[in-house]
C-alpha positions in Angstrom: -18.8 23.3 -33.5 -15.2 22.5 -31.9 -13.3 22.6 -35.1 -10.1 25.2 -34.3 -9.9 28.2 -36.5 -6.5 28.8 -36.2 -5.8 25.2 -37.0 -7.9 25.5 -40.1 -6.3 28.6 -41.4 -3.5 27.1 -41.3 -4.6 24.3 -43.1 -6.0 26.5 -45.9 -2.6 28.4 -46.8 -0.6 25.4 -46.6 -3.3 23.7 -49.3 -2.3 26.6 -51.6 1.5 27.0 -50.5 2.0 23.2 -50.9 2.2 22.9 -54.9 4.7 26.1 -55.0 6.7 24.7 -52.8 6.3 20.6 -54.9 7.0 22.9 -58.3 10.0 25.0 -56.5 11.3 22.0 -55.1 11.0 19.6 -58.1 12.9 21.9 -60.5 15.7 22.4 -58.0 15.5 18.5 -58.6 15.7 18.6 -62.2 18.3 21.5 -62.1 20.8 19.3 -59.8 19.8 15.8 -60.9 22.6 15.5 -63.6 25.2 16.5 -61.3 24.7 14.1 -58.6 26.3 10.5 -58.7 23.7 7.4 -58.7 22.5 6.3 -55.1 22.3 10.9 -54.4 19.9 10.9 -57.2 18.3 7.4 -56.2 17.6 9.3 -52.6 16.5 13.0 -53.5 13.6 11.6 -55.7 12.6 8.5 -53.2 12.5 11.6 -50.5 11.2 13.6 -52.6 8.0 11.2 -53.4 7.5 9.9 -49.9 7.4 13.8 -48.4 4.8 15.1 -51.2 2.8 12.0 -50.4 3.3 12.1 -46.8 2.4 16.0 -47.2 -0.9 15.7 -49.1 -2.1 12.8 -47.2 -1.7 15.4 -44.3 -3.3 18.3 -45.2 -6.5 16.1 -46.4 -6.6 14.1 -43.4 -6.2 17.2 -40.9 -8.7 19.5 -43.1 -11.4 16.7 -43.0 -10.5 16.5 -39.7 -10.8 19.3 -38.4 -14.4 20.2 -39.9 -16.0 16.9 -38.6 -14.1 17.3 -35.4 -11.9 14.1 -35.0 
């Protein structure tokens, strides 16, 4: 087997560390939303989507990856 260890522990914590950091980060959205004028709040939650998204399709596509060794 060639998968990498190290590259799969790593992909492990970050499965678990991912939705504290998506739950921290959305409610210092929520907290700061109201404070911040139209095209701010337009961006934060665009960004927001696209990195969660980006972020899962990572850590799925490297874990599966990884244990068929692609």
């Amino acid at each position: 087997v060639l998968s990498s260890l190290p590259l799969q522990m790593m992909l492990y914590f970050n499965v678990y560390y991912f939705p504290v950091w998506c739950l921290a980060e959305g409610t210092m959205l929520q907290l700061k939303y109201h404070l911040l004028p139209p095209h701010y709040q337009f961006l934060l939650v665009s960004a927001f989507l696209i990195l969660s998204v980006a972020e899962g399709s990572r850590l799925y596509l490297g874990y599966v990856g990884n244990l068929q060794e692609k």
